[in-house]
C-alpha positions as CSV (number, residue, x, y, z in Angstrom):
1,X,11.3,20.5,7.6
2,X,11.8,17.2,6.0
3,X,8.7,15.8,4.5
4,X,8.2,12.4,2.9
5,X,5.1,11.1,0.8
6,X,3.0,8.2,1.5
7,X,0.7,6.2,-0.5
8,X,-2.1,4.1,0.8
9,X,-2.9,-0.1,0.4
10,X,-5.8,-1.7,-0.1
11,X,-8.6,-0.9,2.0
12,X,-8.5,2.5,1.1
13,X,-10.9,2.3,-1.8
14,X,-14.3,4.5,-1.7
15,X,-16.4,5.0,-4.8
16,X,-16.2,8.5,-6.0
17,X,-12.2,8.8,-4.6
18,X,-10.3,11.7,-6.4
19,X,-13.1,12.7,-9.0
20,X,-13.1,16.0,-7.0
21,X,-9.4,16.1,-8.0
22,X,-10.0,15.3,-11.6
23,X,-12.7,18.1,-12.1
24,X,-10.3,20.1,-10.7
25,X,-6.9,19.7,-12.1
26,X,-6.8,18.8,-15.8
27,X,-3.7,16.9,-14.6
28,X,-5.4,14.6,-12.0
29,X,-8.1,13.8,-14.6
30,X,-5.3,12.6,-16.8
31,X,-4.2,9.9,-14.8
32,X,-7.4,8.6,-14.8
33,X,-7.7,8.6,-19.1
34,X,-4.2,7.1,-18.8
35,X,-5.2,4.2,-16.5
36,X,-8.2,3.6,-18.8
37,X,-6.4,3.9,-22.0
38,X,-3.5,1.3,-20.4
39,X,-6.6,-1.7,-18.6
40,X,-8.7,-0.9,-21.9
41,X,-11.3,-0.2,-19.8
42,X,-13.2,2.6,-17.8
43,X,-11.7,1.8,-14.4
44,X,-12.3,5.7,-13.5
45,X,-16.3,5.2,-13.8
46,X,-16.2,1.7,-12.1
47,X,-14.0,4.5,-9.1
48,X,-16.4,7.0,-9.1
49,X,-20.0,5.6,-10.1
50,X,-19.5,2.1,-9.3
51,X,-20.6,-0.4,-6.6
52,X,-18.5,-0.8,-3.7
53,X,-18.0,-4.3,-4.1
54,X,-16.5,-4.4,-7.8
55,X,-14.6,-1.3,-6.5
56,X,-13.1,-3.6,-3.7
57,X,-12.0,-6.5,-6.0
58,X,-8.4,-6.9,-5.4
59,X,-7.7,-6.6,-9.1
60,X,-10.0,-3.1,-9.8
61,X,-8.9,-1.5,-6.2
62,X,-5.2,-1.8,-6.7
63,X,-4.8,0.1,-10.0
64,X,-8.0,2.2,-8.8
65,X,-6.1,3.0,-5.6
66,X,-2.6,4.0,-7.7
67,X,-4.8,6.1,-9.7
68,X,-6.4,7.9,-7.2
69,X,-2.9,9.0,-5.3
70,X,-1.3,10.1,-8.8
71,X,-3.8,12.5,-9.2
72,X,-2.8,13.5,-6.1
73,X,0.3,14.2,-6.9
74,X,-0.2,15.7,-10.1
75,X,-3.1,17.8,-8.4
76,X,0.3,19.3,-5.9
77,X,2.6,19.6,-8.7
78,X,0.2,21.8,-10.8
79,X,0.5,24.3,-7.7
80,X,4.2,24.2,-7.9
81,X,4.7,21.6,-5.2
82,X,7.0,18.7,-6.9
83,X,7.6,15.2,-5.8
84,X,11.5,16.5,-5.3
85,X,10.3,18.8,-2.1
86,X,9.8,15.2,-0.2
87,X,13.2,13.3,1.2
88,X,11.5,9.6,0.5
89,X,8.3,8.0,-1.0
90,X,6.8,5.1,0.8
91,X,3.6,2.9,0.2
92,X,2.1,0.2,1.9
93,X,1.4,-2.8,0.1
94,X,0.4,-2.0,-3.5
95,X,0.6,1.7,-2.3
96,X,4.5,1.0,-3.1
97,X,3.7,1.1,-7.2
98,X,2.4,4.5,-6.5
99,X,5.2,5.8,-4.8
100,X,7.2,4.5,-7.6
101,X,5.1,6.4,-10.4
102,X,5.1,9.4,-8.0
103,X,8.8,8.9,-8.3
104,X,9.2,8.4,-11.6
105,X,10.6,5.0,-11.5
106,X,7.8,3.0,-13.1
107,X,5.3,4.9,-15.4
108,X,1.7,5.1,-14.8
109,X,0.6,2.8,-17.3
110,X,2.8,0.3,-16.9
111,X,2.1,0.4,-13.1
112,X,-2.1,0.1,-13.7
113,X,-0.6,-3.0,-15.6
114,X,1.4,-4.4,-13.5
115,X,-1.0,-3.6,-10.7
116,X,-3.6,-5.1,-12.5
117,X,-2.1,-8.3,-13.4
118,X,-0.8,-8.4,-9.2
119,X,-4.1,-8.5,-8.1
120,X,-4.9,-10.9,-10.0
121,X,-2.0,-13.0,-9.3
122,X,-2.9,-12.5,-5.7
123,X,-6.8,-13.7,-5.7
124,X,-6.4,-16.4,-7.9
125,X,-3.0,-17.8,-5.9
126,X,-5.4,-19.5,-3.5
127,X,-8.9,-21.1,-3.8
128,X,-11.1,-18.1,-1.8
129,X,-11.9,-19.2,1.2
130,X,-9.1,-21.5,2.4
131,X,-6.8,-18.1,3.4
132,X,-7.4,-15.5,6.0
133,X,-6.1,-12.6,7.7
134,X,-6.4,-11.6,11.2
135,X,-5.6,-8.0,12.6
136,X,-4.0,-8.7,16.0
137,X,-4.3,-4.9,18.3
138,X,-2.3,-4.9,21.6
139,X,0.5,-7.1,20.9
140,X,3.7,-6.3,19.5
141,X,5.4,-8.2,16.6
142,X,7.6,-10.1,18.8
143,X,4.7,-11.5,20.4
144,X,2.5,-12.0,17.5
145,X,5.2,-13.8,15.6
146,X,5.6,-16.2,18.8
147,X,1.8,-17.1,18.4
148,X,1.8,-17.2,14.9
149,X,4.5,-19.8,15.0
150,X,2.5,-22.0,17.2
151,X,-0.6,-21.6,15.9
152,X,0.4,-22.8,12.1
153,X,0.5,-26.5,13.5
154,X,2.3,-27.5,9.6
155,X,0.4,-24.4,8.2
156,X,1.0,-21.5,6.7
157,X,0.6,-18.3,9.5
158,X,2.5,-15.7,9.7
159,X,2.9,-11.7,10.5
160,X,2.4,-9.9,7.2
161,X,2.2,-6.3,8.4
162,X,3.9,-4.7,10.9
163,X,1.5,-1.6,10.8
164,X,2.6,0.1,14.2
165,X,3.4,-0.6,17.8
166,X,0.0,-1.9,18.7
167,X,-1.3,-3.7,15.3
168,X,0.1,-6.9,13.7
169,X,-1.9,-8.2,10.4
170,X,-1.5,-12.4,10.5
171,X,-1.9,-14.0,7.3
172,X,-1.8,-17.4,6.2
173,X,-4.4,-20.8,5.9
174,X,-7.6,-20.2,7.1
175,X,-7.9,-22.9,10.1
176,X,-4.3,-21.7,11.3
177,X,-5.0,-17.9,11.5
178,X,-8.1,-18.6,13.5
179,X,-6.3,-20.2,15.8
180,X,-4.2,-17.7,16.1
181,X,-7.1,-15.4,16.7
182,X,-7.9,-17.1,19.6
183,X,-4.0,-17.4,21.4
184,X,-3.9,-13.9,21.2
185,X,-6.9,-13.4,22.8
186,X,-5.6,-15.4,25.5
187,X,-2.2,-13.2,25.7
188,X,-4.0,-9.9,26.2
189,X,-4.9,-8.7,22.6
190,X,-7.3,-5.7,23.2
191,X,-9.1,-7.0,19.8
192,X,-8.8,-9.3,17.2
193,X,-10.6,-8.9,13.6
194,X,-10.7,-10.7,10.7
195,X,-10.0,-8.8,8.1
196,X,-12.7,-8.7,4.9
197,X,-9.4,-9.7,2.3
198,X,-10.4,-12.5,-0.4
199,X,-7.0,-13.9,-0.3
200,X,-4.1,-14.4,2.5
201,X,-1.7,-11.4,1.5
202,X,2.4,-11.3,2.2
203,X,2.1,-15.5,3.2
204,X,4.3,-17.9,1.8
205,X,0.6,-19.0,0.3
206,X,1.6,-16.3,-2.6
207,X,4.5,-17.7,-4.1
208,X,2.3,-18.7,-7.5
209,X,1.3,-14.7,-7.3
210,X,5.5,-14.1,-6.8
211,X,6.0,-15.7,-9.9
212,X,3.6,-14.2,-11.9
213,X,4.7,-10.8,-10.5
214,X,8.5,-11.7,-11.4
215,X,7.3,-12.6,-15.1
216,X,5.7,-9.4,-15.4
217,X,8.3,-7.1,-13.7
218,X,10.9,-8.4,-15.7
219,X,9.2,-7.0,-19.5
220,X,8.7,-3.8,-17.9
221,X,11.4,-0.7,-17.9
222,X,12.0,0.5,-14.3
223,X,14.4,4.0,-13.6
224,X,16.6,5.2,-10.9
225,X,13.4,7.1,-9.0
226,X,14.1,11.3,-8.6
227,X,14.0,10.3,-4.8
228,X,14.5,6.8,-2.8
229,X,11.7,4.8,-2.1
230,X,11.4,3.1,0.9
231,X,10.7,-0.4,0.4
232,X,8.3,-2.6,2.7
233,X,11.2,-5.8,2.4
234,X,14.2,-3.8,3.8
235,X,12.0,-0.7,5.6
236,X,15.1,1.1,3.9
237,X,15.4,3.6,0.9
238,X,16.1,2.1,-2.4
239,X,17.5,3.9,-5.8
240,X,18.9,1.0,-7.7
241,X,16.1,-0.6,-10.2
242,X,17.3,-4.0,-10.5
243,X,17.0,-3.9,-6.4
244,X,13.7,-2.0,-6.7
245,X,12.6,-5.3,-9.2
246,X,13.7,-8.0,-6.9
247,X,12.2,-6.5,-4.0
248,X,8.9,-5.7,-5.6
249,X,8.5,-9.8,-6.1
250,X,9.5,-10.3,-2.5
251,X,6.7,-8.2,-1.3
252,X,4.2,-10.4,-2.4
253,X,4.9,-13.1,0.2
254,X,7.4,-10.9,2.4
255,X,5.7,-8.7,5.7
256,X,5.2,-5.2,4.9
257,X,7.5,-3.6,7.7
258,X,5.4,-0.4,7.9
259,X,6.5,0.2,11.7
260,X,9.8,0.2,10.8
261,X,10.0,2.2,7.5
262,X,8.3,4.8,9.2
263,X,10.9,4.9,12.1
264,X,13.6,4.5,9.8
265,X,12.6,7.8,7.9
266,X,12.1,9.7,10.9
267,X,15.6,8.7,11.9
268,X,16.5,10.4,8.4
269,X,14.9,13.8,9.9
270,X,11.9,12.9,8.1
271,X,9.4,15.2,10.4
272,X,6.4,15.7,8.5
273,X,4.5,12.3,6.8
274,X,1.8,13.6,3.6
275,X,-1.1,10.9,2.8
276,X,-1.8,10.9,-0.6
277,X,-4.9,9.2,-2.3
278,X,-7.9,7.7,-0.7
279,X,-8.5,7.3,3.1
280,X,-6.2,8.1,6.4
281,X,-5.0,4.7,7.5
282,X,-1.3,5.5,6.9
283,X,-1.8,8.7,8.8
284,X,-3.0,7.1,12.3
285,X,-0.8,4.4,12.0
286,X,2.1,7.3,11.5
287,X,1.1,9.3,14.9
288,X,1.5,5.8,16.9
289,X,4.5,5.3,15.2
290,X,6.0,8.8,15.5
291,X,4.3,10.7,17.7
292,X,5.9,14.0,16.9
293,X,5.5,13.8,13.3
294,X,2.9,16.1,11.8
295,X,0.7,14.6,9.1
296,X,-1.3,15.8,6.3
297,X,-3.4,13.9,3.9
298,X,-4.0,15.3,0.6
299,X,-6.8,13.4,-1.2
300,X,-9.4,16.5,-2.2
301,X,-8.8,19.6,-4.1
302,X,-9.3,21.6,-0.7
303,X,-6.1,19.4,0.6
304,X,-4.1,20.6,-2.1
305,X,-4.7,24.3,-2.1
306,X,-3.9,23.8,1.9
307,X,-0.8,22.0,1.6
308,X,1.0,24.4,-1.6
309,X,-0.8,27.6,0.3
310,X,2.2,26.1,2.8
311,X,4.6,24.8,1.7
């Protein structure tokens, strides 16, 4: 059976996520003292005995979130269960830095850094409040692009994640995504939410957040990963580092093709999808995708002793 590893995106975030792993596995905890030691801060007591809402600031939950599916992995690969056994890595959003430290491309430090300075990047690219995003569910991408298109009227609206058949994320100004809100629930959408994001994520309103992201990337060694990575631009598995580089600075205002990277791994004979880290959203959005594929998600130390016990 062909297995690949996911890692979650933002949204994800709970206080107290993986602190079960890191009292467990001196591994796990480890991570955590590395991801401190690289912010210079205590990120893992802001995780597990902080307030929700510092938690969810786009610049603590990205590295948080990283930190959180490392231990994860290291938690598996103390019971003898390796990042090799899986086919391809994949993450959504920022979940793509973990599966590149899961892989071994990017080290843990450098990607609590790098995440670090991309959240920032990201919040601070636009003045909060004049972006939005709007999860569109019951429409397909073809459809949700169509409306998008009309419903920028000169600005900026457009699909940034292609989650799964039914859900399309538009992002963009704040005006033109609510319009868009409302067109698609004129052409059927079964719901509409705005979602609680402080800035309008994969939009062309991110370029100053590219820049920043293509400044950083570029000081910072990446290696051929121990497996491919599949990479929200392309929805295709990547090796090379200089491509792995460029691509991670098109992500930033680029749609994470999540439908598509998931299909494109089960037509690898990828059969079996594991959720690493915090929360289940990749999981759901793999059984509309995929409705064959068995899932596991592995964020507790119960989830780990099930998954080696077999494997």
């Amino acid at each position: 059976m062909s297995r690949a590893f996911l890692f979650p995106g933002q949204g994800a975030q709970t206080v107290g996520m993986g602190q079960a792993l890191a009292e467990t596995y001196r591994a796990a905890a480890d991570v955590f003292d590395e991801v401190d030691e690289a912010l210079g801060e205590k990120l893992s007591l802001l995780i597990w005995e902080g307030e929700q809402n510092a938690l969810t600031l786009t610049a603590n939950a990205q590295p948080a979130l990283m930190a959180t599916s490392l231990a994860a992995v290291r938690a598996l690969e103390a019971e003898g269960v390796e990042v090799t056994s899986a086919a391809f890595v994949a993450g959504h959003s920022l979940g793509e830095y973990s599966a590149l430290a899961a892989a071994r491309s990017i080290g843990v430090a450098d990607a609590a850094r790098l995440l670090r300075i991309r959240g920032r990047a990201m919040q601070e690219a636009v003045p909060v409040g004049e972006g939005a995003m709007a999860a569109i569910l019951g429409l397909d991408l073809p459809a949700v692009q169509a409306l998008a298109e009309e419903a920028a009227e000169g600005e900026v609206c457009q699909a940034a994640n292609d989650n799964d058949p039914a859900q399309v994320v538009v992002s963009g100004s704040r005006t033109a995504v609510e319009r868009a809100a409302e067109r698609a629930k004129e052409k059927g959408a079964k719901r509409v939410l705005l979602l609680p994001v402080s800035a309008p994520f994969h939009s062309a309103l991110m370029q100053p957040a590219a820049e920043r992201m293509q400044a950083a990337l570029d000081d910072v060694s990446i290696e051929t990963p121990v497996v491919p990575v599949v990479s929200n631009v392309t929805a295709e598995g990547v090796s090379d580092p200089e491509a792995i580089r460029d691509l991670l600075v098109r992500q930033i205002t680029g749609m994470v093709r999540w439908r598509e990277s998931v299909a494109w791994m089960s037509a690898q004979g990828v059969t079996e999808f594991w959720e690493l880290g915090a929360g289940k959203a990749l999981s759901g959005m793999v059984r509309r995708i995929e409705k064959s594929a068995a899932v596991r998600n592995i964020g507790a130390p119960e989830d780990v002793a099930a998954a080696s016990a077999g494997n």
